[in-house]
C-alpha positions as CSV (number, residue, x, y, z in Angstrom):
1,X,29.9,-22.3,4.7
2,X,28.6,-21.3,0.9
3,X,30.2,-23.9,-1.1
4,X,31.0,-20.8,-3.8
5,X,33.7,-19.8,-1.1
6,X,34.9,-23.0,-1.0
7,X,35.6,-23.1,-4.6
8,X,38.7,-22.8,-6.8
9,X,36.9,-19.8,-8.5
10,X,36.5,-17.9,-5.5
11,X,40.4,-18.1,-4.2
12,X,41.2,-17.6,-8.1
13,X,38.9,-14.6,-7.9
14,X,40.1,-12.9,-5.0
15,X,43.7,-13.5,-5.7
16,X,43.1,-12.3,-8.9
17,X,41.4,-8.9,-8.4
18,X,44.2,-8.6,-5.5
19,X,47.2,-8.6,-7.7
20,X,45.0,-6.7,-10.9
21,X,43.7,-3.8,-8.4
22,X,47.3,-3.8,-6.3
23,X,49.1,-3.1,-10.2
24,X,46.6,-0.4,-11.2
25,X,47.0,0.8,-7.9
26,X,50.8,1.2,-8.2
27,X,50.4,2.6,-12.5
28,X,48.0,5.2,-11.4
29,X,49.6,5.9,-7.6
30,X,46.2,6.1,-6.4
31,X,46.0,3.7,-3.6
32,X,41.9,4.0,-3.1
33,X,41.8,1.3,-5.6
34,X,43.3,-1.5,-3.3
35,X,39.4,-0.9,-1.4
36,X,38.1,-2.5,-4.8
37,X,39.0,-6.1,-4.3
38,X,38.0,-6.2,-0.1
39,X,34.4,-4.6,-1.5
40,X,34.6,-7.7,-4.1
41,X,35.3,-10.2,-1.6
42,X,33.1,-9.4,0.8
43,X,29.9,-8.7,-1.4
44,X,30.0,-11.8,-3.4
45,X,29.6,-14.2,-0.4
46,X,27.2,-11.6,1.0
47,X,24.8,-11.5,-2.8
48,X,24.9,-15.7,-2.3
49,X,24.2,-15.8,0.8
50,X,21.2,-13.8,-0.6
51,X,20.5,-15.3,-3.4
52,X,20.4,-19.4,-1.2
53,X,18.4,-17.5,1.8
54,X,15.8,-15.6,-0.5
55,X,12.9,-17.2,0.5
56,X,13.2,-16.5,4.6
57,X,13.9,-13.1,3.4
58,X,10.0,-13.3,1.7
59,X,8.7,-14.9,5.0
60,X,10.8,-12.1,6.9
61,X,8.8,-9.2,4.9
62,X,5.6,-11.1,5.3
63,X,6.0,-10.5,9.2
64,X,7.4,-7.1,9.1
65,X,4.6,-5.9,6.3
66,X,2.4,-5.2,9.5
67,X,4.8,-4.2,11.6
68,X,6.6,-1.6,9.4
69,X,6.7,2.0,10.4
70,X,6.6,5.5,8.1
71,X,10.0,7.0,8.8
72,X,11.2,10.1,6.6
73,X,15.0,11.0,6.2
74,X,14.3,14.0,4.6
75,X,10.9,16.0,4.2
76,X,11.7,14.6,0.4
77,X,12.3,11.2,1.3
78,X,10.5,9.0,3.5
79,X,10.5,4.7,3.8
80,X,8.5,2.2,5.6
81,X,11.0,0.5,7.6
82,X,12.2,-2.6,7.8
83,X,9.8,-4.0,4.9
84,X,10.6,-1.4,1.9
85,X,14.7,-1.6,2.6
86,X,13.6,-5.9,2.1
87,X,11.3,-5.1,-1.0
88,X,14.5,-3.7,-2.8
89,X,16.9,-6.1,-1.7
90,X,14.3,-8.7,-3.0
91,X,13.5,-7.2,-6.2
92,X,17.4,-6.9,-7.1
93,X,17.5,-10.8,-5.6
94,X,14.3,-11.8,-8.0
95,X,15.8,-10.0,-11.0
96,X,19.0,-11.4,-10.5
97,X,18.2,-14.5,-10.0
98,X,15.6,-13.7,-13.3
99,X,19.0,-13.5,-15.4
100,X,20.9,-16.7,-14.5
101,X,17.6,-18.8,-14.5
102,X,14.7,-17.6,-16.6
103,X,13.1,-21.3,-17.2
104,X,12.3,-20.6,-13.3
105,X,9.9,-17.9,-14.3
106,X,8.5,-19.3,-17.7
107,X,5.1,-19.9,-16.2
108,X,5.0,-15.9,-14.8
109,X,5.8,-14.9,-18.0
110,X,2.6,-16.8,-19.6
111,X,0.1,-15.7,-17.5
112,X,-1.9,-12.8,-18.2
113,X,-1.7,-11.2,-15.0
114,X,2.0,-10.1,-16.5
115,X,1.0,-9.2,-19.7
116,X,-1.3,-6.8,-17.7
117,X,1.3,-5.7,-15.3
118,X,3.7,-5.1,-18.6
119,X,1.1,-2.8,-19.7
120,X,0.5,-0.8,-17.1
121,X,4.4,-0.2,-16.9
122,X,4.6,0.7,-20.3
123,X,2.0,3.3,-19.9
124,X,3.5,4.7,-16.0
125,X,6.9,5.1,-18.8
126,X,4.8,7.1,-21.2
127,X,3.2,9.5,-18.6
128,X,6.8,10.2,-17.2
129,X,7.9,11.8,-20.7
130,X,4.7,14.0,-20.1
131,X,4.9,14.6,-16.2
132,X,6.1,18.4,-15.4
133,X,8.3,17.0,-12.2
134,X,9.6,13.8,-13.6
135,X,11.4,13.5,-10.9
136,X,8.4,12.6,-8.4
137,X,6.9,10.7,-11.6
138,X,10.2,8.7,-11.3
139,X,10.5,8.0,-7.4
140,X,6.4,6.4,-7.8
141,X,7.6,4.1,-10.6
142,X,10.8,2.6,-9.0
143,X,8.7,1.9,-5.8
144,X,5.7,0.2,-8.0
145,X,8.9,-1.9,-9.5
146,X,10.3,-2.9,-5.9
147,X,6.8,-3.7,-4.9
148,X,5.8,-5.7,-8.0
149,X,8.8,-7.9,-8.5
150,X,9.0,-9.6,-5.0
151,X,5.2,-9.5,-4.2
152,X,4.0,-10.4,-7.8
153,X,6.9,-12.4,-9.0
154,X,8.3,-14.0,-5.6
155,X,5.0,-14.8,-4.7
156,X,4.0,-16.6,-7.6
157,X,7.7,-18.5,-7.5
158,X,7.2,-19.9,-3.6
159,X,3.4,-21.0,-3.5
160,X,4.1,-23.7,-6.6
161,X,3.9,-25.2,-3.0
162,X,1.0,-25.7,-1.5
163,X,2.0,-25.7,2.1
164,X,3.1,-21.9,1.3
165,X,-0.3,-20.5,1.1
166,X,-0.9,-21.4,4.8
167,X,2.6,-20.3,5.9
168,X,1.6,-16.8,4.3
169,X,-1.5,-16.3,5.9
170,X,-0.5,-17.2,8.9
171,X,2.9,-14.7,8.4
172,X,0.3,-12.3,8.0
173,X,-2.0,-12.5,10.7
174,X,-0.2,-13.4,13.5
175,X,1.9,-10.0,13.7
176,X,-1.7,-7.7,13.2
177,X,-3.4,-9.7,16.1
178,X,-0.3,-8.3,18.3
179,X,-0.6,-5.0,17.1
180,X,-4.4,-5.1,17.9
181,X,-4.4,-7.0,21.4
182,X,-2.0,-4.1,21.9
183,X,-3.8,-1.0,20.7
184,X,-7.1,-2.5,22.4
185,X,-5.1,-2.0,26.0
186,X,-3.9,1.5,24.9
187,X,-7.2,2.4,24.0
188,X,-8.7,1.0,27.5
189,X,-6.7,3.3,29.5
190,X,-8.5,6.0,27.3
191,X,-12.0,4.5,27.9
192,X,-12.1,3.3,23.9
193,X,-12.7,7.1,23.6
194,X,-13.2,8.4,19.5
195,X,-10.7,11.0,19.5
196,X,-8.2,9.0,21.7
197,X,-7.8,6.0,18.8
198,X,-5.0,8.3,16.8
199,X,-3.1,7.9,20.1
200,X,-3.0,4.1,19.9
201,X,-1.6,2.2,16.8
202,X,1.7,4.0,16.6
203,X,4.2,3.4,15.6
204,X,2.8,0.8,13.2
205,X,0.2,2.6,11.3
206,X,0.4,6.5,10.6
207,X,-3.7,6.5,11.0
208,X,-6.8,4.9,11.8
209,X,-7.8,4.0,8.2
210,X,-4.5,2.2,7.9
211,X,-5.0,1.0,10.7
212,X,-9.0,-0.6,9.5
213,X,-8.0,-1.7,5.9
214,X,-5.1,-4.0,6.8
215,X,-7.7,-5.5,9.7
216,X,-10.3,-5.5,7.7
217,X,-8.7,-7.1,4.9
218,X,-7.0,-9.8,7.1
219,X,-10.3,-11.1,8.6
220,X,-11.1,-13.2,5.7
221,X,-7.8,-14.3,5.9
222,X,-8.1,-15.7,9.5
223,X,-11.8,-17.2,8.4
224,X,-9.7,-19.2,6.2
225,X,-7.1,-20.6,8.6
226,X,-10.2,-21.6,11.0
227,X,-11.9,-23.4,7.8
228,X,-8.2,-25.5,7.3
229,X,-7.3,-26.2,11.0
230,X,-8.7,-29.6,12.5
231,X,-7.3,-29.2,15.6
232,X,-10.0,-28.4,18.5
233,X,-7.3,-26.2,20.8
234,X,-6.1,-24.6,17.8
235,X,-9.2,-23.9,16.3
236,X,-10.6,-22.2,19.9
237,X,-7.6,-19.9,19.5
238,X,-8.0,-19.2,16.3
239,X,-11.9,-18.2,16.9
240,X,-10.6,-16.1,19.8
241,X,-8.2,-14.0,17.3
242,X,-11.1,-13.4,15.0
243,X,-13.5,-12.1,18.1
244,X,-10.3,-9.6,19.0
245,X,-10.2,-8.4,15.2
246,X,-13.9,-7.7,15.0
247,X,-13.5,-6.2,18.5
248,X,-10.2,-4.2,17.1
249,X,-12.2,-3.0,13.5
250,X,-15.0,-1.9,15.7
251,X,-13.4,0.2,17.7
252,X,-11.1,1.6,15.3
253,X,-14.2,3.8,14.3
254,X,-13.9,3.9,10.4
255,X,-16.7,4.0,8.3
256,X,-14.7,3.1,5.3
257,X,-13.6,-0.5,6.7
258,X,-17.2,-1.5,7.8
259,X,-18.4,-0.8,4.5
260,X,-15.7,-3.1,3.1
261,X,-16.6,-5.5,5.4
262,X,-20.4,-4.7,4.0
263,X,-19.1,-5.4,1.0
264,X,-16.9,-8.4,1.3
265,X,-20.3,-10.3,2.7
266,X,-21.8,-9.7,-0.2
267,X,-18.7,-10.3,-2.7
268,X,-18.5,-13.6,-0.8
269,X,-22.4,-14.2,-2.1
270,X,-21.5,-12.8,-5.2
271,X,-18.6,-15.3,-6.4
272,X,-20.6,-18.2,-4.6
273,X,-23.7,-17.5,-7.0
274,X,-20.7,-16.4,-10.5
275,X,-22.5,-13.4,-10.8
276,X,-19.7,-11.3,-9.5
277,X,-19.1,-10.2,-13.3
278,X,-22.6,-9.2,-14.2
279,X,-22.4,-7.3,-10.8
280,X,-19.0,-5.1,-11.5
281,X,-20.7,-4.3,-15.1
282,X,-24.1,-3.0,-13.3
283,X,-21.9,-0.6,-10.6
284,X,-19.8,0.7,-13.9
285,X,-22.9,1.4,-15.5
286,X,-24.4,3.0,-12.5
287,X,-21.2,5.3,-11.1
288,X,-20.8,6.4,-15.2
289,X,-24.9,7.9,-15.2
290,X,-24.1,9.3,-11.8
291,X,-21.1,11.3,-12.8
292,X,-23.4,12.4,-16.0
293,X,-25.8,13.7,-14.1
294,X,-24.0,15.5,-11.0
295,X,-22.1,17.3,-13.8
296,X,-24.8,17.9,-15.7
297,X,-25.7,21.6,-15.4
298,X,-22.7,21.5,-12.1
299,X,-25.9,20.0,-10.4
300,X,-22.8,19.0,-7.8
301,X,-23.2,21.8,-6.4
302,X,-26.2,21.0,-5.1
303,X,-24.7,18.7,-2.3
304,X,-22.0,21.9,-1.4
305,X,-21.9,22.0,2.8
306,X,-22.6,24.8,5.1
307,X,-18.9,25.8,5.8
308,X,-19.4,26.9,9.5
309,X,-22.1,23.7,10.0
310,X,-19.1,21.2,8.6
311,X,-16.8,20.4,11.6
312,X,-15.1,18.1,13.3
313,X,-17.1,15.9,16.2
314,X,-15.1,14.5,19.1
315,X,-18.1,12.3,19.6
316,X,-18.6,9.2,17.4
317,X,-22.5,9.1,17.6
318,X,-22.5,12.6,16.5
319,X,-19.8,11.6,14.3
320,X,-22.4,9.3,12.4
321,X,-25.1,11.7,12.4
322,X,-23.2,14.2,10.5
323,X,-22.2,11.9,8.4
324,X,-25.8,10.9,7.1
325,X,-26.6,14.4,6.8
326,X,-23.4,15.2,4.7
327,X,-22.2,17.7,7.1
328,X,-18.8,16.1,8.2
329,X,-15.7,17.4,8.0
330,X,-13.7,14.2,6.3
331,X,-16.4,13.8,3.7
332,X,-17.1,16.9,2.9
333,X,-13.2,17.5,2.2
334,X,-13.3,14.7,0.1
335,X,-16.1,16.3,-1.6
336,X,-13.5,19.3,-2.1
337,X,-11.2,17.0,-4.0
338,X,-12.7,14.8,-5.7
339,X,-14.1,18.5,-7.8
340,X,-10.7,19.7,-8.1
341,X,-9.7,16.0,-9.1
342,X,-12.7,15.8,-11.8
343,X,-10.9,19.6,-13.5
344,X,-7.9,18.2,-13.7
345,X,-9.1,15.2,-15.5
346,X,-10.8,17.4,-17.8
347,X,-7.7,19.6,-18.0
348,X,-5.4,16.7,-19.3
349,X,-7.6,13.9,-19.5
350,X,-5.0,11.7,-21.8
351,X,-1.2,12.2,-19.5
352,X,-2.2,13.8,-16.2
353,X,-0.1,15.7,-14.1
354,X,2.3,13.4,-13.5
355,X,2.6,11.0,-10.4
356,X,3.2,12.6,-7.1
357,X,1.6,15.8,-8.6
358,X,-1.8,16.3,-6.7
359,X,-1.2,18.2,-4.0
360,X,1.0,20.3,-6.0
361,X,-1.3,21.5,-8.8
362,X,-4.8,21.1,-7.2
363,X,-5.9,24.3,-5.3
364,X,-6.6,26.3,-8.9
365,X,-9.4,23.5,-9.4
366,X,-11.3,23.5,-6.5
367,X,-14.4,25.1,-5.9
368,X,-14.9,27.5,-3.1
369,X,-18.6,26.1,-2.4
370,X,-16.9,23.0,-1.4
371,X,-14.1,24.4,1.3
372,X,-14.1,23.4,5.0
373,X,-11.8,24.1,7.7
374,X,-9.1,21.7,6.8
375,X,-8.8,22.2,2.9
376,X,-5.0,24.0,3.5
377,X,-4.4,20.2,4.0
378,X,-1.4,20.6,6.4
379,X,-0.7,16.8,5.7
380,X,-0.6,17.0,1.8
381,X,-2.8,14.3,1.6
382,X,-4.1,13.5,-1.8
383,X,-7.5,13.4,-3.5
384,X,-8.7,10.0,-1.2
385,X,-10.0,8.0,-4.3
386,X,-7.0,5.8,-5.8
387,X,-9.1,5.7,-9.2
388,X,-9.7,9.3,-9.4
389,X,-5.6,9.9,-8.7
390,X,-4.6,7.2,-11.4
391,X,-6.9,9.5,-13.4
392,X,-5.7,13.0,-12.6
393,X,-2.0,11.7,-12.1
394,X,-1.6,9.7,-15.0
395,X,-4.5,10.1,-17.2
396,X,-7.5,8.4,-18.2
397,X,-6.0,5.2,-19.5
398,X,-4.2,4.5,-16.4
399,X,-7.1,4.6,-15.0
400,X,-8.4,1.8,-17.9
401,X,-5.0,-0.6,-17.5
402,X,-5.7,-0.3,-13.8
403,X,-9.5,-0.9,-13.9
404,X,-9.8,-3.7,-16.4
405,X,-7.1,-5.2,-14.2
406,X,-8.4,-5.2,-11.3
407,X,-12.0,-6.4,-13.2
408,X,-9.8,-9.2,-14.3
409,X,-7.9,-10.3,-10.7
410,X,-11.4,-10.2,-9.5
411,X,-12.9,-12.3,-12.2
412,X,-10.1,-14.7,-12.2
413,X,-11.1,-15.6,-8.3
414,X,-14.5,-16.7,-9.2
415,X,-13.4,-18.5,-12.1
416,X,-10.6,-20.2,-10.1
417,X,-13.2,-21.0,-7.1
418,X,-15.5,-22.8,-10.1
419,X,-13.1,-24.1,-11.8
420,X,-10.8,-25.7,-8.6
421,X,-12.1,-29.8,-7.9
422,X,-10.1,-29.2,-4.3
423,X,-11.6,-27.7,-2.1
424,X,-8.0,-26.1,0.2
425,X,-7.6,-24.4,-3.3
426,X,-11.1,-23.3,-3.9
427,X,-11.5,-21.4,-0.5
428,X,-8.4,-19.6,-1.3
429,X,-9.6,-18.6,-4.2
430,X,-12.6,-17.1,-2.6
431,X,-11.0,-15.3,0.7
432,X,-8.7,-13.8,-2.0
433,X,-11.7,-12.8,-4.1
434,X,-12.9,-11.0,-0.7
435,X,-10.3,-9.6,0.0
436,X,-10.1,-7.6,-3.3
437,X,-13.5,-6.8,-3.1
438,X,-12.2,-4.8,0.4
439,X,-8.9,-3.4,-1.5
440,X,-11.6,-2.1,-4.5
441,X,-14.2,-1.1,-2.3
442,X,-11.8,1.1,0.1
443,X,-10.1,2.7,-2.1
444,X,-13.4,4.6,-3.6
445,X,-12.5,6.9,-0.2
446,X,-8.9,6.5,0.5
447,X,-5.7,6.1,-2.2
448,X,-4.7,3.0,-0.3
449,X,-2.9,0.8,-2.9
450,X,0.7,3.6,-2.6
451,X,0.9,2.2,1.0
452,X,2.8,-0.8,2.0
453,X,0.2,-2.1,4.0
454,X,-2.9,-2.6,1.6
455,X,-0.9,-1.9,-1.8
456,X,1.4,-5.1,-0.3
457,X,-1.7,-7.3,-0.1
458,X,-3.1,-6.2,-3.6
459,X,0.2,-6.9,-5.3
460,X,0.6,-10.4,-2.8
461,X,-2.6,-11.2,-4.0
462,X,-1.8,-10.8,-7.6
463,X,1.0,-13.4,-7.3
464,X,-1.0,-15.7,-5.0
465,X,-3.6,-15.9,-8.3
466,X,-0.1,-16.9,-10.5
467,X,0.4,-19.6,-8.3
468,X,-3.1,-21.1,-7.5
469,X,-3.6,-20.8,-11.5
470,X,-0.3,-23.2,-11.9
471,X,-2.2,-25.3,-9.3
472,X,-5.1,-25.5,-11.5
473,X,-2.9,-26.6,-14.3
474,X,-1.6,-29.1,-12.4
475,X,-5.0,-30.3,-11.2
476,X,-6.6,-30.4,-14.7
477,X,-3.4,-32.0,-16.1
478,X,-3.7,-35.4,-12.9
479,X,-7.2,-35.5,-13.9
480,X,-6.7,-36.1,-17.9
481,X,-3.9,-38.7,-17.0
């Protein structure tokens, strides 16, 4: 039993809004309001119960983040269930609890991870005001906030402990295995066949480059369990996961998620050597001269597709082929967008077009070089480049907030794996440097940080650095004593 409902208060409480509600009832001879005071007494135990039991309700969306399933009420309104319903009942938990006890959150509130995520809200606030459906500019903002506040804030909150950071990773990982071991059988039956993988992953992943980036991302993830596990059974098992992951990310056929991969081996080199910084400023350098000189006299349309040659191939092999010579269909659609996505940014470079407002103002912008057989985009997919969409959507310096902080969470993981004298919390720091590395380099071909699954572990990320930063203050503070 709560002890709240064994308190004076309580009983003076429900008695109270009992006779109150019963009088008003009578005055007014409305009897609908005698439902106020059962609503009263049966949501207060029920927020408590809440409030006490809010950290298994973070481990419980840990397990479910894989698991969770697109399901759409309405062709409006759509939620991954069961971990978005949990993200808002978290996010009114954290707030809540926000309110009564602030001093909780004191060392949130000083880091500059929240001073960045302030920003970026204050600017999401000034693009609504200039967004022509601010309705759909509205419904993207109050998901970032139930994302943010549980997986950001709550994060940060429950790994002050470190025994949580093990707990989480293993929350993670052991619920994607499942869903691999599984879609690995499915697949069999269809002799691991290109075409058939779609067929596989429901209802967990709506795609196979869902599907990928969560695997992909989680690998590191599972390195680091092996690294931390002494025991000789447990670390057998563990290696035998990892080979099923490889096995699942290889099969899963997406280009995008072995390039990650490519590029987490050399981000791991990268923060190793502290020269991930210099790195990130070369690539900015080098995409900027690019974009001058493909639009530089259009000389983009240079690299326009045959229409009738651009198609889609059942076979992988043939798959890959056309993919070096720039002749299939995925890329080349992306190609499509990413010129209508450029216009736009020209068109209203400062305030966009308002969140949620690609698919319905693109068309006028594209270029009819660039059309395949697929760009009605019967799925209303969007321009598959998050950067170009924070761009288009919300204007350039959305695009800045959400560069320079990214450019500083990635930063902050080679400074932490320096700067750490234990070694538990310097591998962390370095798996989650990884791991961003993936997030950053997937999302050059995909707008993956709106979905649960990979904008969950970008935003989990961001609150494990809160916590392994109190760590290091901790650490630096034992040493000076």
């Amino acid at each position: 039993m709560l002890p709240f409902l064994q308190s004076k208060k309580f009983s003076w409480l429900a008695i109270s809004s009992f006779f109150l509600f019963g009088l008003w009832s009578l005055v007014t001879q409305e009897p609908y309001w005698l439902i106020v005071p059962f609503i009263l007494v049966t949501t207060i135990p029920f927020v408590q119960l809440i409030v006490t039991k809010t950290e298994y309700l973070y481990w419980l969306l840990l397990i479910t983040l894989p698991l969770s399933t697109e399901y759409n009420f309405t062709p409006s309104l759509g939620l991954d269930l069961p971990d978005e319903p949990l993200l808002i009942l978290l996010s009114v938990t954290v707030f809540a609890s926000c309110l009564f006890k602030p001093s909780a959150f004191q060392f949130i509130f000083k880091s500059p991870i929240f001073r960045w995520i302030i920003a970026m809200a204050i600017w999401m606030c000034i693009s609504l005001c200039y967004a022509p459906n601010q309705w759909l500019a509205l419904k993207f903002i109050l998901a970032k906030i139930w994302y943010i506040i549980p997986l950001v804030f709550l994060t940060a909150l429950i790994h002050q402990r470190s025994s949580n950071f093990r707990k989480t990773a293993l929350y993670l990982c052991i619920p994607l295995i499942l869903i691999v071991i599984q879609t690995l059988i499915r697949h069999a039956f269809y002799g691991f066949d290109f075409v058939a993988i779609k067929k596989t992953m429901g209802p967990f992943f709506r795609n196979h480059v869902n599907y990928s980036a969560m695997l992909v991302c989680l690998i590191p993830v599972g390195l680091l369990i092996h690294h931390f596990t002494q025991d000789l059974r447990k670390r057998n098992i563990i290696k035998i996961g990892i080979s099923i992951a490889l096995m699942g990310l290889f099969f899963a056929y997406s280009r995008g998620a072995w390039l990650a991969l490519l590029a987490g081996m050399i981000g791991y080199y990268l923060i190793k050597k502290n020269i991930l910084g210099k790195t990130i400023l070369l690539s900015i350098v080098t995409i900027a001269i690019s974009l001058i000189v493909l639009m530089n006299n259009n000389y983009f349309m240079q690299f326009a597709p045959e229409h009738d040659e651009t198609i889609f191939h059942e076979n992988f092999s043939d798959h890959l082929n056309a993919t070096i010579g720039l002749k299939d269909i995925s890329n080349a659609e992306r190609f499509h967008r990413w010129v209508a996505g450029v216009r736009m940014v020209a068109e209203k470079p400062w305030t966009g077009f308002g969140a949620n407002s690609f698919f319905n103002n693109y068309q006028p912008y594209t270029a009819a070089a660039f059309k395949t057989w697929v760009s009605n985009n019967p799925e209303h997919s969007t321009v598959h480049n998050y950067y170009l969409l924070l761009a288009l959507e919300q204007g350039v310096p959305a695009l800045i907030l959400f560069g320079g902080f990214f450019i500083y969470l990635l930063l902050q993981t080679q400074q932490l794996y320096h700067q750490f004298q234990q070694n538990y919390f310097r591998q962390i720091a370095l798996a989650l440097g990884v791991l961003l590395i993936m997030i950053a380099s997937l999302n050059f071909t995909s707008d993956l940080i709106e979905t649960d699954k990979i904008g969950g572990l970008y935003w989990l990320a961001a609150g494990i650095l809160i916590g392994l930063k109190y760590h290091l203050q901790v650490e630096k503070e034992s040493v000076a004593f």
